[in-house]
C-alpha positions as CSV (number, residue, x, y, z in Angstrom):
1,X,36.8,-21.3,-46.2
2,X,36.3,-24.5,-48.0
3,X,33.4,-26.5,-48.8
4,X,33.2,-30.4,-47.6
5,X,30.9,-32.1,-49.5
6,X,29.9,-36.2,-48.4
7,X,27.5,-38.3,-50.0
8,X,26.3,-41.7,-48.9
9,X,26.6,-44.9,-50.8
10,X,22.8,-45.2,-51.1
11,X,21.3,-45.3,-54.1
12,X,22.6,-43.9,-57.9
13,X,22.8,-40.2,-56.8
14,X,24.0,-40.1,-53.3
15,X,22.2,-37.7,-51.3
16,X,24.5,-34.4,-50.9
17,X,25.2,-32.4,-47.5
18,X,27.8,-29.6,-47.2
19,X,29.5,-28.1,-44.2
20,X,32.0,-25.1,-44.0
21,X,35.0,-25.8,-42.2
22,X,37.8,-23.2,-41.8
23,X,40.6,-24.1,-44.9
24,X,41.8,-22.8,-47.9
25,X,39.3,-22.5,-50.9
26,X,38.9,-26.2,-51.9
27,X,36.0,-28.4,-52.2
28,X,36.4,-32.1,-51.0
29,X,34.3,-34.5,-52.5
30,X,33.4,-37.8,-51.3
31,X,32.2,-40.2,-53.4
32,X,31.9,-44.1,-52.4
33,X,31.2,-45.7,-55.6
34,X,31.8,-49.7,-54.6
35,X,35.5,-49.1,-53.7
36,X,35.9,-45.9,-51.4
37,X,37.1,-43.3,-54.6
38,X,37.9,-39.8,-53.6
39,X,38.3,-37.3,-56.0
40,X,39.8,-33.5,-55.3
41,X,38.6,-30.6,-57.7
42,X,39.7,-27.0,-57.0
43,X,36.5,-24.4,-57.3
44,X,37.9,-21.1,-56.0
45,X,34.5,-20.2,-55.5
46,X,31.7,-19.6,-52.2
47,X,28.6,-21.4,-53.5
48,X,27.7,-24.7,-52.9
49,X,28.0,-26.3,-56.6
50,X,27.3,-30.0,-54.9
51,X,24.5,-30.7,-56.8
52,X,24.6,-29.1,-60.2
53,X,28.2,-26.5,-61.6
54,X,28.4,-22.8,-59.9
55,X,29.8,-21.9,-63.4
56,X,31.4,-22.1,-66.3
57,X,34.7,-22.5,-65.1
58,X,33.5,-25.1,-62.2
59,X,35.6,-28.0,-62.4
60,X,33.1,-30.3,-60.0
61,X,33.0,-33.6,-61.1
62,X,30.1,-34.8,-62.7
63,X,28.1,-37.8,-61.0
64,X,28.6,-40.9,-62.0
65,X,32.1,-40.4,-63.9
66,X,31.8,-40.3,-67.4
67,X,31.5,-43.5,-69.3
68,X,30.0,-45.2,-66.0
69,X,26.9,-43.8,-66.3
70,X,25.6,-47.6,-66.7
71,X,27.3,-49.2,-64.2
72,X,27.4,-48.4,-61.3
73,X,24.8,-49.3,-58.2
74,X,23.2,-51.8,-60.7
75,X,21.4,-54.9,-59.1
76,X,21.6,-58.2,-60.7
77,X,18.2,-59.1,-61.9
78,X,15.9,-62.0,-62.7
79,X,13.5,-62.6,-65.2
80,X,10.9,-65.4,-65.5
81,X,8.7,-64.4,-68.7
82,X,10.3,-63.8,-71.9
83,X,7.8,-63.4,-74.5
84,X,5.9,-60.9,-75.7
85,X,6.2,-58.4,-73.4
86,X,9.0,-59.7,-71.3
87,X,11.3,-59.9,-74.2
88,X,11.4,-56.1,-74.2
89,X,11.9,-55.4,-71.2
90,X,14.9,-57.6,-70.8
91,X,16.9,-56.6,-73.6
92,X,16.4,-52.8,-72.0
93,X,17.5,-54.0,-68.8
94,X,20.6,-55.9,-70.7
95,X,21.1,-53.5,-73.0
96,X,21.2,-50.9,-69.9
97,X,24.3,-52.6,-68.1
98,X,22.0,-54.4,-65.2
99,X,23.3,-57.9,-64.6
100,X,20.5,-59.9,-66.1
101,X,19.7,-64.1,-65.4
102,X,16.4,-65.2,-67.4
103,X,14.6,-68.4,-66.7
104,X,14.9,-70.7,-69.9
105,X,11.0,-71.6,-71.5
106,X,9.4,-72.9,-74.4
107,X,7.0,-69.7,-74.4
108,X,10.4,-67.7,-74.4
109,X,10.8,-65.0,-77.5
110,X,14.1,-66.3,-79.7
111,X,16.5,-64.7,-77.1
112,X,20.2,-64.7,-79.2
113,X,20.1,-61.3,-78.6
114,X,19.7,-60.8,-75.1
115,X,22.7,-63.5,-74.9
116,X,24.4,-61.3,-77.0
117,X,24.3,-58.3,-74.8
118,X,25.3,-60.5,-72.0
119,X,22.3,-61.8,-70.5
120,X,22.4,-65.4,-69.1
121,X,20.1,-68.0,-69.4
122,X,19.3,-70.6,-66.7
123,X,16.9,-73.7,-66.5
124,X,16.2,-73.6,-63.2
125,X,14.1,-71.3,-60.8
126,X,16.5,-71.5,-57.8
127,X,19.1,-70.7,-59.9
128,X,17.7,-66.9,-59.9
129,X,18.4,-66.9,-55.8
130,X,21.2,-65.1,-56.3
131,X,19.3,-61.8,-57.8
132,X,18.3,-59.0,-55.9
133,X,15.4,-58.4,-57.6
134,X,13.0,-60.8,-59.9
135,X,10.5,-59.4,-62.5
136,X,7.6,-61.9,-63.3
137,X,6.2,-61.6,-67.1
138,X,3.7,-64.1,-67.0
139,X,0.4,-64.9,-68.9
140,X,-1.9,-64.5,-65.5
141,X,-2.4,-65.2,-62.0
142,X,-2.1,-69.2,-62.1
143,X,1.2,-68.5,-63.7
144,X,2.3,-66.3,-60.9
145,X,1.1,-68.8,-58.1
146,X,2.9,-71.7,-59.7
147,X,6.3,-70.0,-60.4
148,X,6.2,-68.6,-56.4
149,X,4.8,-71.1,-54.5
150,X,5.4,-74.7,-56.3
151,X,7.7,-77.3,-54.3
152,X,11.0,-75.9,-56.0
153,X,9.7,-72.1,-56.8
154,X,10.7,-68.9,-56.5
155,X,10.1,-68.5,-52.4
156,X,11.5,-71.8,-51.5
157,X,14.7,-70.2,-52.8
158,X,14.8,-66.3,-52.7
159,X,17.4,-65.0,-50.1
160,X,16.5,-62.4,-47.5
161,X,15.5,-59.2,-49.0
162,X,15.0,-60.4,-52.5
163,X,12.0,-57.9,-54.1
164,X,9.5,-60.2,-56.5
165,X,8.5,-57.6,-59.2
166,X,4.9,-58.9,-60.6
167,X,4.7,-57.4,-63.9
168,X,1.8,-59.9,-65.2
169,X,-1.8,-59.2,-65.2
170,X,-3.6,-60.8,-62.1
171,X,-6.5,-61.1,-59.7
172,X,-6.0,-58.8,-56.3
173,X,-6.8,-60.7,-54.4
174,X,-4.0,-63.4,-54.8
175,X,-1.7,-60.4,-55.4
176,X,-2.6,-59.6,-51.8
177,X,-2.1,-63.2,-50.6
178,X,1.6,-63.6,-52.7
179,X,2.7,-60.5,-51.2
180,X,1.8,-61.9,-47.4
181,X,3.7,-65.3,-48.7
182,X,6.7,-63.3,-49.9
183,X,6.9,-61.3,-46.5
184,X,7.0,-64.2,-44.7
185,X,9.6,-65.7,-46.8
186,X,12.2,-63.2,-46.2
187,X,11.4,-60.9,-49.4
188,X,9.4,-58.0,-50.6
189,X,6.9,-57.9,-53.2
190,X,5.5,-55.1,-55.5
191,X,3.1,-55.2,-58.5
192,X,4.0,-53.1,-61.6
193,X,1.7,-54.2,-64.6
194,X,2.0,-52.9,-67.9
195,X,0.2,-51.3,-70.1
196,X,1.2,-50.8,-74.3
197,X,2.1,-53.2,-76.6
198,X,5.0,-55.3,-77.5
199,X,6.6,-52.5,-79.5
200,X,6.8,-49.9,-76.2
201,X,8.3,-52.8,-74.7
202,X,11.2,-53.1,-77.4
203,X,11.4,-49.3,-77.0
204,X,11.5,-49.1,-73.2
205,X,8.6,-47.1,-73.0
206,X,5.7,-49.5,-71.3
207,X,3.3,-47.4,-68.6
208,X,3.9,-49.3,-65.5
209,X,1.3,-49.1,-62.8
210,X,3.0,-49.8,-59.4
211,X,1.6,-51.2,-56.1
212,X,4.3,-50.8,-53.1
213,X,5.0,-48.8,-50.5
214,X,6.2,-45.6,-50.6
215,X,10.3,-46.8,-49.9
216,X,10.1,-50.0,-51.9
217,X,8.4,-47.8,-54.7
218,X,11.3,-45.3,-54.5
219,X,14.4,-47.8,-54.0
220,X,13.3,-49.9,-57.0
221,X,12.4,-46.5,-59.3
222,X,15.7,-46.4,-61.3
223,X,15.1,-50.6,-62.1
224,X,11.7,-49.6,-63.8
225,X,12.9,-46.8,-65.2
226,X,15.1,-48.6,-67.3
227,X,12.4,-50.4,-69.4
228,X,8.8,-47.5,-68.8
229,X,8.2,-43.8,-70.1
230,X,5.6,-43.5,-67.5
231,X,5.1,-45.1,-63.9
232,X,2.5,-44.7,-61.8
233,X,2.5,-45.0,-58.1
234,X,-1.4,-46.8,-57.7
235,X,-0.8,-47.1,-54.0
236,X,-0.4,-50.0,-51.9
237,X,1.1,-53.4,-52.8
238,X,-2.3,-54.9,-55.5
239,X,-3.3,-51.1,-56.1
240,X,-1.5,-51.7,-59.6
241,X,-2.8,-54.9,-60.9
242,X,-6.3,-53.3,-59.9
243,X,-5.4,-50.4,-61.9
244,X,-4.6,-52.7,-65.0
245,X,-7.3,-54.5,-64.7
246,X,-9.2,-51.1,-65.2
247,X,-7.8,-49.9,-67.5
248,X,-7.8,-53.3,-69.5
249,X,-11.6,-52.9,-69.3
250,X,-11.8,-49.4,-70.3
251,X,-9.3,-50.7,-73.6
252,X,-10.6,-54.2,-74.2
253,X,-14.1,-52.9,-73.5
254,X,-14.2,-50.0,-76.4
255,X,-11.5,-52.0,-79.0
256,X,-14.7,-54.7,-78.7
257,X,-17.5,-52.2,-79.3
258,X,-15.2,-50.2,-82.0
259,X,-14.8,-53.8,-83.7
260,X,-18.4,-54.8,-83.7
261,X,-19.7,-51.3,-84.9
262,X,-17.6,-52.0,-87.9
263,X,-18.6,-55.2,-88.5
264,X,-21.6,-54.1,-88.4
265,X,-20.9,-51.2,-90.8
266,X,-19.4,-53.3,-93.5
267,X,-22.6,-55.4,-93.5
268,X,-25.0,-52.8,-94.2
269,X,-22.5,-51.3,-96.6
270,X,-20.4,-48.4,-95.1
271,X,-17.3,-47.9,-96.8
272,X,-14.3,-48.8,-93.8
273,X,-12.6,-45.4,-94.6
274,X,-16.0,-43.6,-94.2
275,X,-16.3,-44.9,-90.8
276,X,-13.0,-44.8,-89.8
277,X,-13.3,-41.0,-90.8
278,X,-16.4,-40.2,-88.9
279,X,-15.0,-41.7,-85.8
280,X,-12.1,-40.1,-86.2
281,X,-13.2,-37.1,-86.3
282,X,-16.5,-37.4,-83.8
283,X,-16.9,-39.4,-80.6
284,X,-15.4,-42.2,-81.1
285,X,-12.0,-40.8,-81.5
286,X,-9.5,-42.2,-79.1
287,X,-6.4,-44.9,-78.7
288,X,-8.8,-47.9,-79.1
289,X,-9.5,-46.6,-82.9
290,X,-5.7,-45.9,-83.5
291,X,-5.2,-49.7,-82.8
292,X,-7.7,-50.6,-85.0
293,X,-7.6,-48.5,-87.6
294,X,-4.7,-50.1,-89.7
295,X,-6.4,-53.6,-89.6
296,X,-10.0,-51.6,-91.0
297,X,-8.1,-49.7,-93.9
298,X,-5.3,-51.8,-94.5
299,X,-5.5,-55.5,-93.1
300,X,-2.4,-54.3,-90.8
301,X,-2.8,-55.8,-87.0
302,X,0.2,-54.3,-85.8
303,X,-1.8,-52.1,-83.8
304,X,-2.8,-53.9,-81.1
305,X,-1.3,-57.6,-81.5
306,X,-3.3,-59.4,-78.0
307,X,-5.1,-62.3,-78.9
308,X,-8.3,-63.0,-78.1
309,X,-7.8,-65.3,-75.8
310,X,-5.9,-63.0,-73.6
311,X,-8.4,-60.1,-73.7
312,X,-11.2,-62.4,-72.3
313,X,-9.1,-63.5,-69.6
314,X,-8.3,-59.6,-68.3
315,X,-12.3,-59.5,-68.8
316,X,-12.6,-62.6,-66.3
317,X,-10.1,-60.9,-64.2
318,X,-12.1,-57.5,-64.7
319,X,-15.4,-59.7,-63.7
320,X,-14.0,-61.3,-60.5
321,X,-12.5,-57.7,-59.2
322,X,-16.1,-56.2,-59.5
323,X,-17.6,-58.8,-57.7
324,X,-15.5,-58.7,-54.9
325,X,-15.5,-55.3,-54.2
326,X,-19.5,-55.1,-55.1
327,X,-19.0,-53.2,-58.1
328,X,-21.8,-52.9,-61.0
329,X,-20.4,-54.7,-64.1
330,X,-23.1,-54.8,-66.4
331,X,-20.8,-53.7,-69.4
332,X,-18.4,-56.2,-68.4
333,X,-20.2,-58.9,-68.4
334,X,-21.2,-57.9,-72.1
335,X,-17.8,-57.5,-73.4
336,X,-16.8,-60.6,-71.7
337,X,-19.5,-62.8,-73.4
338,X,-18.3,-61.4,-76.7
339,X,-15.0,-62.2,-76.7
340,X,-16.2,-65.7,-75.0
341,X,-17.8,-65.9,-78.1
342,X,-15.2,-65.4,-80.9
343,X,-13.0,-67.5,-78.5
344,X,-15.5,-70.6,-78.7
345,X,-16.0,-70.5,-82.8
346,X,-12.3,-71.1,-83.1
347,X,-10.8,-67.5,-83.0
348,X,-9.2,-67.4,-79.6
349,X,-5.5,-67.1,-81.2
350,X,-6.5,-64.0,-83.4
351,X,-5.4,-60.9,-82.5
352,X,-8.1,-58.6,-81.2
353,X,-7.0,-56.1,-84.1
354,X,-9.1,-58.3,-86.3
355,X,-12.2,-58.8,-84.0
356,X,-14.0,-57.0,-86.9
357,X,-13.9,-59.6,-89.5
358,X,-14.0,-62.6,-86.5
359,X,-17.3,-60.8,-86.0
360,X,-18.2,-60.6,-89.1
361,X,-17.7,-64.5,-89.9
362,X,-19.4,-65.7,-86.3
363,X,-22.2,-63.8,-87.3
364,X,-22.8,-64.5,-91.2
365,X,-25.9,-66.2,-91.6
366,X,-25.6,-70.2,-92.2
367,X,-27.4,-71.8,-94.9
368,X,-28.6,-76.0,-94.1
């Protein structure tokens, strides 16, 4: 007996089906990897070993070939939104062996690198047609609308089956409406906003929260896998920007009321490590006080480098979700005014690591 074993072209793994037919012991496999390559491997044994080596002494061959473990099945990718954020996630995608175009900007991070590694640059929008998938990195939803739907954007040009990946932070709503527009233009569209900070971006090990359906979700999996740790199916195309925008509250929310508490704290003369210490150690332990920890004890604002500015505009974002779904947002709405506030004595380029001492200056008491 022999075993005949033929996989389909879809996808990095092909999906595996085996069949006896009568023979001598030999196993056939069938692998179309671009060019139909067929490779012959003598097992001498009964079990099916399609999927993972019946022994020792198996001679399958392992899947993809060695040293194209990078290569193959890759789509070529666009990228509009190379800053912060983006940067990271297209030197992972460069880095990875995916075909990678970026969209040339002033707001770009120095990008020698990603040329380096192969990664072309191109001034124009349409000139990202030819990519099978395009991840958007932008600052917010005005952002996104422009790039998409301006005279000579992205949907004027995307060929037929193109799949927009949002990866900014943005309203639902026009998430819901972009997705309609991208339907209609031939394409698919699928939110997957982050969540960490530029490091896990360097590192390749963002959270991405993912709005799709289920088949879009799981044909674009291995793409987001090459720049997230964690990915989270939120649902339906705008379940993950509403999922951000959660979360941003939950984080934006208690690094706010963490920051104010110390202010507070150093103005009726708590020691920083004291406090840091009794939070640590009590209620107020959590991610939030990790990220603003160093700034407290040491001045360091690695932590959690988002400006100001940027944290009240997720708040606004937070703000307009709960009022269209009828949501309480009483907190909100107090978080929101706060970092309004910083943002309107001059402080809306800070980093919200330092909210503490931009507290602490907005509110020292003025002498005429």
């Amino acid at each position: 007996m022999a075993w005949l074993v033929d996989g389909s072209s879809t996808g990095r793994v092909p999906p595996w089906g085996c069949v006896q037919v009568p023979s001598t012991k030999i196993r056939l496999v069938s692998m179309r990897v671009r060019s139909s390559m067929v490779m012959l491997r003598s097992c001498g044994r009964w079990k099916n070993c399609a999927r993972s080596p019946c022994g020792p002494d198996c001679q399958r061959p392992s899947w993809p070939p060695a040293g194209q473990e990078e290569t193959i099945g890759k789509m070529t990718v666009g990228m509009v939104g190379v800053g912060l954020m983006g940067h990271g996630i297209a030197r992972n995608l460069a880095a990875k062996g995916w075909p990678l175009l970026f969209l040339d900007h002033p707001g770009n991070q120095p990008v020698t690198d990603l040329l380096a590694i192969g990664a072309r640059r191109v001034d124009r929008l349409a000139a990202l047609a030819e990519c099978q998938a395009i991840i958007l990195c932008l600052s917010g939803t005005p952002q996104v609308e422009e790039v998409l739907l301006a005279e000579a954007g992205l949907l004027a040009a995307i060929r037929p089956g193109t799949v927009i990946v949002d990866c900014s932070t943005a309203i639902p709503a026009s998430t819901l409406r972009l997705a309609g527009l991208t339907r209609d233009a031939g394409g698919a569209f699928m939110d997957a906003a982050m969540t960490r900070t530029p490091k896990e971006a360097e590192e390749g090990r963002l959270n991405l929260l993912v709005g799709a359906d289920g088949d879009l979700f799981n044909r674009m999996r291995q793409l987001l896998g090459a720049f997230a740790e964690n990915i989270f199916h939120a649902g339906d195309v705008g379940a993950g920007h509403t999922l951000k925008l959660l979360h941003n509250f939950v984080s934006i929310g208690c690094a706010t009321l963490i920051s104010e508490a110390a202010a507070c704290a150093r103005q009726a003369g708590i020691r920083d490590a004291t406090f840091v210490d009794v939070l640590a150690k009590g209620g107020g332990h959590g991610a939030a006080l990790d990220r603003i920890a160093p700034f407290l004890l040491a001045g360091d604002t690695s932590g959690m480098r988002f400006s100001v500015a940027n944290a009240a505009k997720d708040l606004s974002y937070y703000l307009q979700l709960s009022q269209d779904v009828g949501a309480a947002h009483h907190a909100a709405g107090g978080v929101g005014a706060a970092l309004d506030g910083l943002s309107k004595v001059g402080f809306a380029d800070s980093y919200l690591s330092e909210a503490a001492a931009l507290f602490a200056v907005q509110d020292k008491p003025r002498h005429d």
